[in-house]
C-alpha positions as CSV (number, residue, x, y, z in Angstrom):
1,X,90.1,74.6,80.1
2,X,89.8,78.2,80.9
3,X,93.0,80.1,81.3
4,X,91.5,82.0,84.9
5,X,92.2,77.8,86.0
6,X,95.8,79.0,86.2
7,X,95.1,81.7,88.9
8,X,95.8,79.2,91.8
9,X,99.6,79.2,91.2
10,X,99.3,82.7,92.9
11,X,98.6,80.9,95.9
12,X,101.1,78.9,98.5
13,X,100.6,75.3,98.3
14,X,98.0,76.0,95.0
15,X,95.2,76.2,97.2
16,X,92.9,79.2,97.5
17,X,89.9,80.1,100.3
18,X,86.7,81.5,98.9
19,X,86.1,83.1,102.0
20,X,89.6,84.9,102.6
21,X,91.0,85.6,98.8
22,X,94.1,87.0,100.3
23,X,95.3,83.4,102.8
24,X,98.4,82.5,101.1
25,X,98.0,84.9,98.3
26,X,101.3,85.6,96.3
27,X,103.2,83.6,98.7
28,X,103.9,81.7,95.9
29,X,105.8,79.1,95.6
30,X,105.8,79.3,91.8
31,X,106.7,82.8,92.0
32,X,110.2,82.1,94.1
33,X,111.5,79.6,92.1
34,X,111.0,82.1,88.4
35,X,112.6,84.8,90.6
36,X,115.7,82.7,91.3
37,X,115.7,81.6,87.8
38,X,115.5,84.9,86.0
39,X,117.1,87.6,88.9
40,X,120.2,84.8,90.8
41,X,120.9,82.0,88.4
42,X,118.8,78.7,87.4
43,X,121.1,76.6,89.6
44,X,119.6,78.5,92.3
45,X,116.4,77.2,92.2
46,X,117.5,73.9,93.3
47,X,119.8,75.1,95.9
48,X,117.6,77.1,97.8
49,X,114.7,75.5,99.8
50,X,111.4,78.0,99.7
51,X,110.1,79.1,103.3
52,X,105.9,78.8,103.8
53,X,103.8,81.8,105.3
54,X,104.0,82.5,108.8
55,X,107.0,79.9,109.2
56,X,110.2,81.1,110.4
57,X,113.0,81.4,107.8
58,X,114.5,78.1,106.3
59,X,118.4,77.6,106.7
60,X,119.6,77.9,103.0
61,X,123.1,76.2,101.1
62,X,124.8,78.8,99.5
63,X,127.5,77.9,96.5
64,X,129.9,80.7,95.8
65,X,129.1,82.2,92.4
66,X,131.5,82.3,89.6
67,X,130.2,85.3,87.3
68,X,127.6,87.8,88.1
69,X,123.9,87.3,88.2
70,X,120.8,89.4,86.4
71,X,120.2,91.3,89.9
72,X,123.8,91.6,90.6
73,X,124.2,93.3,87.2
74,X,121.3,95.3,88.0
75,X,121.9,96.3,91.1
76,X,119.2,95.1,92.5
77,X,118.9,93.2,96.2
78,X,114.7,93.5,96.9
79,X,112.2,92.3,95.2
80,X,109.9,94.6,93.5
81,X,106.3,94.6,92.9
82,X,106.8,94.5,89.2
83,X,109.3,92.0,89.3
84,X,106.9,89.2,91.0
85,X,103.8,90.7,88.3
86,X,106.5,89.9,85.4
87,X,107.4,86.4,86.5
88,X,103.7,85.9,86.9
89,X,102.9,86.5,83.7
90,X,105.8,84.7,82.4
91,X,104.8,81.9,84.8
92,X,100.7,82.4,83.3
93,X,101.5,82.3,80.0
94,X,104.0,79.4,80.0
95,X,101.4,77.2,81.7
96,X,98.8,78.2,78.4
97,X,98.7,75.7,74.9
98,X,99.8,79.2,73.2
99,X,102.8,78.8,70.8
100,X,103.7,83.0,70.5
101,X,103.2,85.5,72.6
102,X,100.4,88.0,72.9
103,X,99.0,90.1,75.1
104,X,95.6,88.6,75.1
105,X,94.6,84.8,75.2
106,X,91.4,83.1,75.5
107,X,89.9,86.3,77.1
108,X,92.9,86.7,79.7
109,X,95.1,90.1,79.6
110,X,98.2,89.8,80.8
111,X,98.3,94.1,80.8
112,X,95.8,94.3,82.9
113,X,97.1,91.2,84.6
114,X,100.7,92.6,85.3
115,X,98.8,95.9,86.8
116,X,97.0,94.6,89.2
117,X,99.7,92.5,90.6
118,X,101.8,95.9,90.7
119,X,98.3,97.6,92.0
120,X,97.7,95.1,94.6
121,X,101.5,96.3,96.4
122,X,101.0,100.0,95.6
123,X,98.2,101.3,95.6
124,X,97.7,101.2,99.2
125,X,97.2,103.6,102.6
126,X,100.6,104.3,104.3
127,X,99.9,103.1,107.8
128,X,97.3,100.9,107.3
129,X,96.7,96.8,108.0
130,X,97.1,97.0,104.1
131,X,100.5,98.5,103.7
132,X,102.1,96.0,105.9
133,X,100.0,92.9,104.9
134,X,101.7,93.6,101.4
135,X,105.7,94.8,102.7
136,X,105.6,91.7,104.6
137,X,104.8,89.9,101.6
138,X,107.8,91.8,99.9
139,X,110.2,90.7,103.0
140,X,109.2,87.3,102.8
141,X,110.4,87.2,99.0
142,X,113.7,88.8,100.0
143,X,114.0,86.0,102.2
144,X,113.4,83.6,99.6
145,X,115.2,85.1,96.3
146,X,118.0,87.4,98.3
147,X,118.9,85.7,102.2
148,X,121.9,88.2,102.1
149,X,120.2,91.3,102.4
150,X,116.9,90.1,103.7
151,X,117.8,91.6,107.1
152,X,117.5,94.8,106.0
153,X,114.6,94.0,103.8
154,X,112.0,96.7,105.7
155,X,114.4,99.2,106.4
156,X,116.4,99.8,103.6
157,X,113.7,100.1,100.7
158,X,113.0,103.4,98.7
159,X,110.9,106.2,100.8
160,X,107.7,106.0,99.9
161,X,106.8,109.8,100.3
162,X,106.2,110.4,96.3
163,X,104.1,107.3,96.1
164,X,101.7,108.0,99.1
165,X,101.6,111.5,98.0
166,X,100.5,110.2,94.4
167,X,98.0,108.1,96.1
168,X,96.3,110.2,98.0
169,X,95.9,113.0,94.6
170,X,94.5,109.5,92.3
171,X,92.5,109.1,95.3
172,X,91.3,112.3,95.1
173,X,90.2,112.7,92.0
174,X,88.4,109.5,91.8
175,X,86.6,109.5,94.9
176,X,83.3,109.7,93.0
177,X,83.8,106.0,91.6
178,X,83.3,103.0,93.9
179,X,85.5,101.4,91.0
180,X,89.2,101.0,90.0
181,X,92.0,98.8,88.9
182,X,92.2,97.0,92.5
183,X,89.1,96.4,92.6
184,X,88.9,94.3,89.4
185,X,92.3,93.2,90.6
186,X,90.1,91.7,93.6
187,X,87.7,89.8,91.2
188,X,91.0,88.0,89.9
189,X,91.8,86.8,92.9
190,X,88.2,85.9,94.1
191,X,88.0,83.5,90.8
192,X,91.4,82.3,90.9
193,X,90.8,81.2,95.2
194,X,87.8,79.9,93.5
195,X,89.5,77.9,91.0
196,X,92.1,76.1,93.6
197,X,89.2,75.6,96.0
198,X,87.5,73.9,93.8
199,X,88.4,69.9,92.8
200,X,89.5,69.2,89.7
């Protein structure tokens, strides 16, 4: 079995549309519960009950901690675009018959991989239908992962500023190729809606 077959756990509920690659794309259910392992604590996972797309937010059971988590340590109370591309991979790999890691296998790359998750959040207008289709992806994960400081999820993130100003100068000096990481970022997840559309 190819390794691409794994591409629909990107998707809420596993199931991808041919016709609209991005429906339920990275509201991933898969993707919540690796967050809560790795970033709050694996007891987590089974506390907290994970919210679908465009469904308001689910009451979650909080048990006061005892010792400080990964993100606590970190200091960290959003999720990132690199922190849902890094579970992914984990997730990806984990789901393969490989016994060590490497950053090839069976003709998948989990560099290029991880980028175009990361690509697919930032490398996008400021302003546009884009940008908010992918921070309201980003507040929907703070939901899930951190409900404490969800509430602040839109307003309190980094500026921006640098990136879109580093946008617009790659966007620059490419704009003589039709071609670039999102768009092979978009093939992904063309196959992979076509892989959990499909029957087994």
């Amino acid at each position: 079995m190819n390794s691409s077959y794994f591409i629909r756990f990107l998707y809420q509920g596993q199931e991808g549309d041919q016709d609209d690659v991005e429906k339920g794309f990275l509201y991933s259910e898969w993707i919540v519960q690796g967050l809560r392992h790795v970033l709050t604590s694996p007891s987590s996972v089974s506390q907290l009950t994970t919210e679908r797309e465009n469904q308001p937010p689910v009451k979650k059971a909080r048990k006061k901690a005892t010792k400080q988590t990964v993100a606590q340590l970190m200091g960290m109370k959003h999720v990132t675009p690199r922190a849902i591309a890094y579970i992914a991979v984990l997730i990806h790999f984990s789901l393969t018959d490989a016994e060590n890691w490497c950053i090839d296998y069976n003709g998948f790359n989990y560099l290029g991989f991880y980028n175009a998750i990361v690509d697919y959040f930032e490398i996008v207008q400021p302003g546009t239908d884009e940008d908010e289709h992918t921070q309201t992806i980003l507040a929907w994960y703070d939901r899930q992962v951190f409900p404490m400081h969800a509430k602040d999820s839109l307003t309190s993130r980094p500026s921006t500023a640098f990136g879109d100003k580093l946008a617009r100068q790659r966007a620059a000096k490419t704009s003589h190729s039709p071609r670039g990481r999102r768009l092979s970022f978009a093939r992904i997840a063309h196959h992979g809606a076509g892989e959990a559309g499909s029957s087994e």
